[in-house]
C-alpha positions in Angstrom: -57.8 -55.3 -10.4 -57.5 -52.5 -13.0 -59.8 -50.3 -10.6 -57.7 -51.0 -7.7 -54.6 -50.0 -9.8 -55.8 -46.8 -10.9 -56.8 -45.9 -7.3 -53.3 -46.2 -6.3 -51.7 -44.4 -9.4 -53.6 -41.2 -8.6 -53.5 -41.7 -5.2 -49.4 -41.3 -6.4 -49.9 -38.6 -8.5 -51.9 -36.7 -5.9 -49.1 -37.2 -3.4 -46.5 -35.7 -6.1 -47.9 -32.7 -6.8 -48.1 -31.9 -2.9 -44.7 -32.2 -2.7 -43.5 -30.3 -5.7 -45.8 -27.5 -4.4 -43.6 -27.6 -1.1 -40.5 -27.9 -2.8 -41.1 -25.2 -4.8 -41.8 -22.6 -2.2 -37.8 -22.1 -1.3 -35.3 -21.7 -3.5 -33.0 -24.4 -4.2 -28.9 -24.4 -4.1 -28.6 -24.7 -7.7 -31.1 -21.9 -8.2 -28.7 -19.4 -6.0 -26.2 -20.7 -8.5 -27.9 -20.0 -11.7 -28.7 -16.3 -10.3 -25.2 -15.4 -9.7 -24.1 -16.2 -13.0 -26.6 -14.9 -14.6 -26.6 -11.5 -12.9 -22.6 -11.5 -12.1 -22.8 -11.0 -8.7 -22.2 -12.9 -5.2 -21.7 -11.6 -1.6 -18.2 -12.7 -2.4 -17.8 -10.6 -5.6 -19.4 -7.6 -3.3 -17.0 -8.0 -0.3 -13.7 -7.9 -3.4 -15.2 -4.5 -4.9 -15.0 -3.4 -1.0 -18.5 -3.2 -0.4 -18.9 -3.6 3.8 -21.0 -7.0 4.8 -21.2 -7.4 8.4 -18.5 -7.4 10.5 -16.3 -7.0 7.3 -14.0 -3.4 7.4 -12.4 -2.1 4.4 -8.9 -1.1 5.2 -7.6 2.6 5.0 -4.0 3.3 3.5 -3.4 4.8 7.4 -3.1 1.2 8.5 0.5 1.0 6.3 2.1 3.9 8.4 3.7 4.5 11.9 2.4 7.9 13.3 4.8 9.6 15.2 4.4 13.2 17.4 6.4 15.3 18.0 6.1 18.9 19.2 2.5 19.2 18.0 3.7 18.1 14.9 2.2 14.7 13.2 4.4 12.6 10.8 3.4 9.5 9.2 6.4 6.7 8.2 5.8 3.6 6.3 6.1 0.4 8.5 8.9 -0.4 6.9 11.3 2.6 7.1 13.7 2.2 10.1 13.4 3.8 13.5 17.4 4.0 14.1 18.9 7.6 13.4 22.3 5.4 12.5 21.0 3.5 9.8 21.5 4.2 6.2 18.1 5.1 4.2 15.9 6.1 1.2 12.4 6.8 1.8 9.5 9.2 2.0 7.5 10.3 4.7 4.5 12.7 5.7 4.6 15.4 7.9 1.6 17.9 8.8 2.2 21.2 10.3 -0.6 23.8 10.4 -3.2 21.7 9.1 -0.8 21.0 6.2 0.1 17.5 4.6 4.1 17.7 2.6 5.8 14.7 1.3 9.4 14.5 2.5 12.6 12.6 1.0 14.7 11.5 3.6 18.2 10.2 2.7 20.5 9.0 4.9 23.9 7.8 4.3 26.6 6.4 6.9 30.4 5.8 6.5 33.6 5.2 8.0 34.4 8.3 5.9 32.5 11.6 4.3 30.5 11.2 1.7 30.0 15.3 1.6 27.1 14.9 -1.1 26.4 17.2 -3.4 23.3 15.9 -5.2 21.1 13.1 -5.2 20.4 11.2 -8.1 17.1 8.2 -8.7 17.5 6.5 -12.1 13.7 4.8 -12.6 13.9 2.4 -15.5 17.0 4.3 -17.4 15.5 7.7 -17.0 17.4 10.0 -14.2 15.9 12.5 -11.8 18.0 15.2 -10.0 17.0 16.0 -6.5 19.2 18.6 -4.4 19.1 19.0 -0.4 20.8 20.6 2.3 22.9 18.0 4.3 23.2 17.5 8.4 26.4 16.2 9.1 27.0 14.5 12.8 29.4 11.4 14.1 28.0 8.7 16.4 29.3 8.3 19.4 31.6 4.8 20.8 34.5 2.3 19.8 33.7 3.1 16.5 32.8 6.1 14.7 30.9 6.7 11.7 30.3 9.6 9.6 26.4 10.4 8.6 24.9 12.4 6.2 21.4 13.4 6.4 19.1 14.8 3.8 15.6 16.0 4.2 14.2 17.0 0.9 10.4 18.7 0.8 8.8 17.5 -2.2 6.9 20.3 -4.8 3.7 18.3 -6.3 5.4 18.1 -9.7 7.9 15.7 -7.8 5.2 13.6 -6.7 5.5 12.4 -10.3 8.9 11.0 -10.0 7.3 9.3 -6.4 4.6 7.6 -8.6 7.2 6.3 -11.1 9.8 4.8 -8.7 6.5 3.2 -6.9 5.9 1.5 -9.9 9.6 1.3 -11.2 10.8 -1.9 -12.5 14.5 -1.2 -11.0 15.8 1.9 -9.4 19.0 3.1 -8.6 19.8 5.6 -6.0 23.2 7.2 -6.3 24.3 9.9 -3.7 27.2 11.6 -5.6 29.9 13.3 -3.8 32.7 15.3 -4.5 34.8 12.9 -5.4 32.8 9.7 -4.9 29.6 8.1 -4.8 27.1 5.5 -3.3 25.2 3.8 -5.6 22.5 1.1 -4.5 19.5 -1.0 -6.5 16.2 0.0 -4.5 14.5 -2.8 -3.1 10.8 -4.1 -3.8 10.4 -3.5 -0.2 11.6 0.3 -0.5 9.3 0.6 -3.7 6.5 -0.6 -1.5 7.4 1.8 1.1 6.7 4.6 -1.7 3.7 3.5 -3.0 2.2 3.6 0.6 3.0 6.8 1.8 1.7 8.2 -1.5 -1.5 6.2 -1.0 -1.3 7.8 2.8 -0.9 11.2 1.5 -3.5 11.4 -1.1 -5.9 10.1 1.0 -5.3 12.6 3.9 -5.5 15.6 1.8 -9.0 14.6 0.7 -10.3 13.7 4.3 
């Protein structure tokens, strides 16, 4: 009886070890686990830092703007920033001309009655900033007509400065004084978003 019993307990122990040795020949789940933490990385924690992983494309800044052509000339707009020539605005955009990249301001301001600004004011977190343009004046045409004002300001690169702030502004004010008024309005996240992408645009172009 004890011979018979030790028979099958090896017999056991023979058929363990088998196993184990198959087992052990792939990692397990849990060992995947153990290696990420240890070492801090995961396919996922590679695809966040940007890294490409199959079909996987890392965006470009590009994919925020609205290219537009005109005479040769290329100029990119933020999604955002409206199409309509009759619409009151404050935004930048890019425009390149002989192999050139510039960062415009375009300010647009429509009224039952002129404005006539004179100067063109951005107040980023209770600190002002001066910005001066030459104005296009027209009238729309139908029942009702409305003035509009149109500034087009080309930006030095020690303005792109004020750009970054009001990008990352926690409020800004626009004010468009005129000679014996002015328009004042708070600058939407939206509009803040609008900056931070065309600089995004911009920097990236220059260094393609």
């Amino acid at each position: 009886m004890t011979k018979t019993f030790t028979k099958i307990l090896i017999g056991i122990t023979i058929c363990l070890c088998i196993s184990c040795k198959k087992t052990g020949s792939a990692p397990s789940v849990a060992s995947n686990s153990v290696h990420s933490k240890v070492t801090g990385e995961s396919k996922y924690d590679e695809n966040q830092k940007g890294i490409v992983l199959g079909n996987n494309k890392v965006d470009s800044p590009i994919d925020n703007m609205r290219l537009k052509v005109i005479n040769g000339i290329e100029y990119y707009f933020d999604h955002s920033s409206p199409k309509f020539s009759t619409k009151k605005c404050f935004y930048p955009y890019i425009k390149k001309s002989n192999g050139t990249y510039q960062i415009l301001l375009r300010i647009r301001y429509v009224a039952d009655e002129w404005l006539n600004t004179e100067n063109v004011l951005l107040t980023v977190d209770n600190k002002d900033y001066s910005f001066k343009g030459d104005v296009i004046k027209s009238e729309t045409k139908g029942k009702k007509v409305y003035k509009i004002e149109l500034l087009e300001i080309p930006l030095k690169e020690n303005m792109l400065d004020v750009m970054e702030k009001v990008a990352s502004g926690k409020e800004v004010i626009e004010v468009l004084i005129g000679d014996k008024k002015y328009e004042k309005s708070i600058m939407s996240e939206e509009q803040k978003l609008a900056f931070r992408n065309v600089l995004n645009a911009y920097n990236y172009l220059i260094r393609k």
